[in-house]
Steps between C-alpha positions, in 0.01 A plus 500: 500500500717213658749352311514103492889471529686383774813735532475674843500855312210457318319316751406753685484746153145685431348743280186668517521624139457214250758602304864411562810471359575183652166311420425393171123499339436141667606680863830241494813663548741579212759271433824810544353603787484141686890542420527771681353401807674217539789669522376736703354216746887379558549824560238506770328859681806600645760415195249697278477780744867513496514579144260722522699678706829513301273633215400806750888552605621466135268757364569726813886448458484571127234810566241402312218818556187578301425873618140541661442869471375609889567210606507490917794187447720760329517531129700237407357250634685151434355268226279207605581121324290220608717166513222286273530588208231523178518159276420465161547238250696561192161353254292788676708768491549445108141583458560813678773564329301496194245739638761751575642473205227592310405766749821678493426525126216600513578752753779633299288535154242685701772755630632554163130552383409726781804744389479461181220439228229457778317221261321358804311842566498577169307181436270482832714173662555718785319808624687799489452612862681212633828655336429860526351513887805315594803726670717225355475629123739768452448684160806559512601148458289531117701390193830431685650188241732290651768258386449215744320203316277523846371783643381352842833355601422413832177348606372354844121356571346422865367164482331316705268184506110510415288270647471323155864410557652666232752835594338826435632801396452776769669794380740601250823689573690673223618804618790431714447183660600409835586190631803315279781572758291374828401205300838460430590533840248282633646255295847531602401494854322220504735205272751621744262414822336201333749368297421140527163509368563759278768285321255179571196669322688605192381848503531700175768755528490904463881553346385440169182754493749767664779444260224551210376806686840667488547443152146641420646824661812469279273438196298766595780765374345743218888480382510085516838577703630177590548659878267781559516764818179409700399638839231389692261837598380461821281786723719454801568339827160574618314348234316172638726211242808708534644212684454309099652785351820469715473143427459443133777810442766281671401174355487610157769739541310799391588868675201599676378867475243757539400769282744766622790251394352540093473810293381536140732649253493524140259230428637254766487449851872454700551385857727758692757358657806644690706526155223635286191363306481175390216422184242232665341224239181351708359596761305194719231748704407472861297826429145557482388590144429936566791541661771374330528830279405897695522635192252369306309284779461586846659822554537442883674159468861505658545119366558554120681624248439839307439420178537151515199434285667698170808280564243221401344620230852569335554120548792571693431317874274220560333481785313185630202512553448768278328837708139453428443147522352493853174604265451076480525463891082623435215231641297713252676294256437123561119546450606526156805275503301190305410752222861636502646177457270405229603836312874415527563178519134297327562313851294408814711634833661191682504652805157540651468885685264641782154514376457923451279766439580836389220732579544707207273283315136555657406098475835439712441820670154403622629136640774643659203698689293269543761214715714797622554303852627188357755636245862673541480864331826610369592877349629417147764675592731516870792653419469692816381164668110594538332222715324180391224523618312093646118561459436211773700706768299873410249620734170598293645866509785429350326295250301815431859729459638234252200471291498867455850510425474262239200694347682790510796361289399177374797439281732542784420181701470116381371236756597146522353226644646388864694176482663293779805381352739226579671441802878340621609385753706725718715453867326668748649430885495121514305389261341565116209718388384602162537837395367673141756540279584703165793457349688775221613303165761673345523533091794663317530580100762247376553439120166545303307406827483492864692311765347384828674448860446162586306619806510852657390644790246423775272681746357344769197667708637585892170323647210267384250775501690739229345570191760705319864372503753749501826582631438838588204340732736262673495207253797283501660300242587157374752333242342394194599130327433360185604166540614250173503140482833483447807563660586873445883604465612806705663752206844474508572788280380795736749700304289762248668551165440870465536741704363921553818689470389734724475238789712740780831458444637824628487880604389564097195282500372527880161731496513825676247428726680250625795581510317848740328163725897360507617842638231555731527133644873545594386837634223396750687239608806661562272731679286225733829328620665854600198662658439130699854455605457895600167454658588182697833669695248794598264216639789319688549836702170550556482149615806589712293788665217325524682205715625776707192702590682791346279792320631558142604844532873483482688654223596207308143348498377846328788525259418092396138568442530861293757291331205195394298822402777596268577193381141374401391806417179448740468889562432676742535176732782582766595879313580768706305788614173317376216438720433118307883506598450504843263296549632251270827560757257448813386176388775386260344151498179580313700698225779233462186261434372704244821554369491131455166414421308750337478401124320820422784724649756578170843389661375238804655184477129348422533719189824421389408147496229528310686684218827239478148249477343692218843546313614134565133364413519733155804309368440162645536349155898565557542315846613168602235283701736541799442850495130457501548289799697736674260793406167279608672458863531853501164577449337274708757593806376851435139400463451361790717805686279738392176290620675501900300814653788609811833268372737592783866629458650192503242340220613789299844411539384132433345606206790716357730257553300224293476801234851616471593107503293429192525810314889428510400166378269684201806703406746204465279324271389767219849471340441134483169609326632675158824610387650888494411583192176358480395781738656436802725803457195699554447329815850571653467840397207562725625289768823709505353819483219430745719391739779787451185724574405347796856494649558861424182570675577260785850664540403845491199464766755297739837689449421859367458635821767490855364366778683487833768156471250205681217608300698533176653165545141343540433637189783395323447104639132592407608569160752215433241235640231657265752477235601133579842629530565483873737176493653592164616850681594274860706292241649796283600759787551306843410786685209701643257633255607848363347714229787533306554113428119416513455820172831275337327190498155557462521880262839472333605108466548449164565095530212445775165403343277689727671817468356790326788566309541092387128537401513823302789334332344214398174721380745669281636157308147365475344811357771536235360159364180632390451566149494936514834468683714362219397729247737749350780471778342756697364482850091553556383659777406216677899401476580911556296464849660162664880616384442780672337368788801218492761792420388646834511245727852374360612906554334462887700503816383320798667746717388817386128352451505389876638856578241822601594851418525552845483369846147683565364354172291199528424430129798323289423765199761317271385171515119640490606685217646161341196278591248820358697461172512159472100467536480770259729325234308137539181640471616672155615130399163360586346757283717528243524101446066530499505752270730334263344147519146493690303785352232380311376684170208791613157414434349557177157565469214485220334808263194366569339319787359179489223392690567123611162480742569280828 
């Protein structure tokens, strides 16, 4: 369909659907979107290109991910946002409006009747096998009373346009909804790279529906406190909108948590923190319904809360949605929707839905049957994502399989008749093509009704031939405008009157879990930069030998590579008296590599990385967008590392070098990020004690044992340059490297930073700042383990540790002896400060199993 205007985009603009968003019924192009385009043809191909690709960069540089599970690209892959965005007028959108509106009300007085009185059962509006054969209904759920005006607080609906025009409701979501923060991002990202038009085009804001939205969660308090404690429950980095999570707990200022951080007791649920418990309000779920509670729902679910559901019945947490409602996200239901609405409301639905079939009526049943190639068959319930199955694209065979499975369980399966819907325009290379499109309208419970976001978010198919539009399938995204006549006034009071009071503020209110991701992130980084730095001097030697035509047999070379053993814990790698040993020591290359590389060896460098990633990635609600800068250049330098097949020495060092250089840079920004006792402390703890580890480790490989006096001074530059310590020592002593001066600065020091003793010292000022360590003017064992550890050091003597009993001893027993008790004494810290702060309560379990079929 060729359009008759004569802007240069649309020229050369076609669709082979009928049905676009930029064509109105008499095939003329709308008026906003003529706008557009001619701002877009000032632009010109490459100008719109350009912004195109600062959208890209900006969502890279601000790490924008929706997680594809087995996804070849990596999990995280990056979030897609097409530069043209989705128009709307402002007289249009108020008709959808309307329509959710009603819906949402609807919706909601269904919910309530499905858990409560059951009148539309009871009274044949709705067949009872719709509710009951759906996983979604937990009995549990039955006769819970609430004090929330609404009980469906949070509502989203897939539209998307019918070829009479009008937008159609696709599917209902109501039991945690995705989708608010990446339309919210999408938003952000785009007024910032299209700022002209987007101030030209007078499109309607978002501040105002998210500014409601917190104060629904305030509202939502079964107390009516004016500041509530409310957490935002999420499954966990891996979960595919974790990336939203992250995002809407920093923008809203909410802690973010899993279900280890809560525990139920006496009627309520609490959030442990490092002090103690803390008593939790609302809850806003990012958990699926049967697994929010192990005690009473799924007994295998790691996600929830034990006992959460009793909190709710005692009236004493609210959590939004409440657990259950994912019973109306059921296709069985919108059959019956006209009938429903009648029932409730004496009303006609505004929004027109997918004509449907469920086959547990034989007249629908026989239909379905009868044109099972031309409809889309559905399970009335996919809570473990069961395929749709497209009759057009099934082979006569699997035509037979479905029919059967349908007569086999009728009730399970609805059908719906196949509908192209709309399609946008969307950038592709050079020039524009249409792709379908469904967009998610968002609805919250405000006041005695429901508030819509003026727009939400949209889904764009990744090719013309797609049928199904979904992120998980590669789909990418646009920006969403509802535009007003009028010119619309940027909200100059951004400032939110109320506030959560348990917004993290310091040590008392920061969740235990992460506070444990805070600790663990100072401790694998601590541990990638000293195990790099470490790893890099062995690789300039070998480098050295290498350039020489040497064989790497001499003593030094053995003693640096059992020493990487030690150090990464890679066993048995380069250990003595092993067979892997020596051949790891006849071709040292090939074990250094895997030393590096091998992500599934515990202690490689490859390993490592990926565990500072996992722990940073966890707790990426707290960083700055610097940091996630930094970290992104990290990952892709080690990305495409690991895809070389032979790197040679020197791109090792190459590659070492860039790593060191911006893990340094990582380091110097977190305490830009949040302040010390909004968990930082945690992170200099681990840092501290990581890296007094590693140096006691590094030490004691390097200096424990006498070598003759060239090979022990090797060592000793070996160690210093490892250490980044070589010039500081040059500086210091003015004389030729010595083990006596080199165990003053880098063991015993107590003013140089890198020196075990300066770092052992500083471990035992931050760890008397946590919570435990001020109470009742008596040391914990954490604090009992580093003053002894410090006591010894400060009691050390460089002379007698650099000493041998005699002159036929090789081993240094007293400083062996010193190095075997420090190790001894950290490790007790590191357990003791777990035990008192990271365990997590045991798991309780049910009297009776519960079958919850899959």
């Amino acid at each position: 369909m060729p359009t008759t205007t004569k802007t240069s985009w649309l020229d050369s603009y076609t669709t082979k659907f009928g049905n676009d968003e930029l064509f109105n019924s008499d095939n003329g192009v709308k008026a906003h979107w003529k706008k557009l385009f001619a701002s877009f043809d000032q632009m010109g191909v490459n100008g719109l290109i350009g912004r195109q690709k600062d959208i890209d960069w900006m969502l890279s540089e601000n790490g924008v991910t929706y997680n594809v599970y087995n996804d070849p690209q990596g999990m995280h892959r990056p979030w897609s946002l097409n530069v043209v965005p989705l128009l709307m007028h402002q007289n249009e959108w108020k008709n959808v409006e309307a329509g959710l509106k009603q819906r949402a009300e609807l919706l909601n007085l269904v919910l309530a009747d499905v858990y409560g009185e059951r009148k539309l059962i009871k009274e044949g509006v709705l067949p009872h096998e719709v509710i009951y054969g759906h996983r979604g209904f937990l009995r549990q759920c039955s006769g819970i009373t609430y004090t929330s005006e609404k009980l469906l607080s949070i509502y989203a609906a897939d539209l998307a346009r019918g070829t009479d025009g009008r937008l159609w409701v696709v599917n209902d979501r109501t039991g945690a909804p995705s989708g608010m923060g990446y339309a919210l991002e999408n938003r952000s990202t785009t007024s910032r790279t299209l700022p002209e038009m987007y101030a030209k085009m007078n499109v309607t804001r978002l501040s105002g529906f998210f500014k409601d939205f917190h104060q629904m969660l305030i509202d939502a308090s079964p107390s009516k406190k004016d500041n509530p404690n409310i957490v935002i429950l999420t499954p966990g980095s891996h979960n595919e909108t974790y990336f939203e999570h992250a995002y809407l707990a920093s923008f809203l200022g909410y802690p973010l948590v899993q279900g280890n951080d809560l525990v139920v007791r006496d009627g309520y649920l609490w959030m442990k923190s490092l002090h103690g418990l803390k008593r939790i309000d609302v809850v806003l779920r990012r958990v699926d319904d049967a697994f929010t509670d192990p005690l009473e729902l799924r007994e295998d679910s790691h996600l929830g809360v034990a006992g959460l559901l009793d909190v709710v019945r005692r009236k004493n947490v609210s959590v939004i949605n409440p657990v259950g409602s994912g019973i109306i996200e059921n296709p069985g239901l919108i059959p019956f929707m006209p009938a429903i609405c009648k029932y409730f409301l004496n009303e006609e639905l505004l929004l027109p839905q997918i004509a449907s079939w469920w086959c547990g009526q034989e007249k629908e049943r026989n239909y379905v049957l009868e044109n099972l190639s031309s409809l889309v068959i559905k399970r009335i319930d996919r809570t473990n994502r069961e395929n749709i199955y497209f009759g057009k694209f099934l082979n006569p065979k699997e035509l037979e399989s479905l029919k059967n499975q349908i007569l086999e369980r009728p009730y399970r399966f609805v059908a719906q008749e196949q509908i192209n819907f709309s399609t946008a325009p969307n950038l592709t290379l050079d020039s524009l093509a249409p792709r379908n499109v469904v967009t998610r309208a968002f609805s919250i419970a405000f006041g005695d009704g429901y508030r819509i976001m003026p727009g939400g978010l949209v889904r764009v198919a990744p090719d013309s031939d797609t049928v199904r539009v979904s992120n998980q399938r590669g789909g990418t995204s646009k920006d969403f405008w509802i535009l007003e006549d009028n010119n619309v006034k940027e909200d100059k009071k951004r400032n939110w009157e109320q506030k959560s009071s348990i917004a993290i503020s310091g040590l008392d209110d920061l969740p235990s879990l992460t506070a444990e991701n805070l600790y663990w992130a100072g401790r694998y980084v601590g541990r990638t930069l000293v195990n790099a730095r470490f790893i890099r001097m062995v690789m300039r030697q070998m480098a050295v030998v290498e350039n020489r035509n040497e064989t790497p047999d001499s003593i030094k070379l053995q003693v640096l590579f059992k020493a990487v053993t030690q150090l990464t814990g890679t066993y048995p790698g380069f250990a003595e008296k092993s067979k892997d040993g020596q051949q790891a020591m006849e071709n040292p290359y090939a074990e250094m590599l895997s030393v590096i590389r091998n992500r599934d060896r515990v202690g490689s460098l490859a390993h490592t990385i990926d565990m500072f990633s996992n722990s940073y990635y966890s707790i990426r609600n707290l960083w700055s967008s610097d940091m996630w800068r930094v970290f992104e250049n990290i990952q892709k330098l080690w990305q495409a590392f690991q895809e070389e097949e032979t790197p040679s020495i020197q791109r090792i060092l190459k590659v070492l070098n860039q790593l060191i250089t911006r893990l340094i840079a990582f380091m110097g920004l977190i305490e830009e990020s949040i302040m010390v006792q909004q968990g930082l402390l945690l992170y200099f703890i681990g840092l501290q004690l990581e890296q007094s580890m590693l140096t006691i480790t590094k030490c004691r490989s390097l200096l424990s044992v006498k070598y003759e006096t060239q090979i022990e001074y090797d060592l000793l530059e070996y160690l210093l340059t490892s250490h980044e310590s070589l010039n500081i020592y040059r500086y210091s002593y003015r004389s030729f490297i010595q083990l006596e001066p080199v165990l003053d600065l880098v063991v015993l020091d107590l003013e140089y930073a890198r020196s075990l003793t300066f770092m052992i010292n500083r471990l035992q000022k931050d760890i008397a700042r946590l919570p435990h360590s001020k109470k009742d003017h008596q040391l914990t064992n954490y604090q009992k383990y580093v003053f002894n550890a410090f006591s010894k050091l400060r009691l050390a003597e460089s002379s007698k540790l650099s000493a041998t009993k005699s002159d036929e001893d090789v081993v240094r027993e007293d400083l062996d002896k010193l190095f075997d008790e420090l190790s001894e004494l950290l490790y007790k810290t590191s357990q003791s400060i777990t035990g008192t702060y990271f365990n997590h309560t045991d798991k309780q379990t049910q009297l009776f199993a519960q079958s919850f079929p899959i």
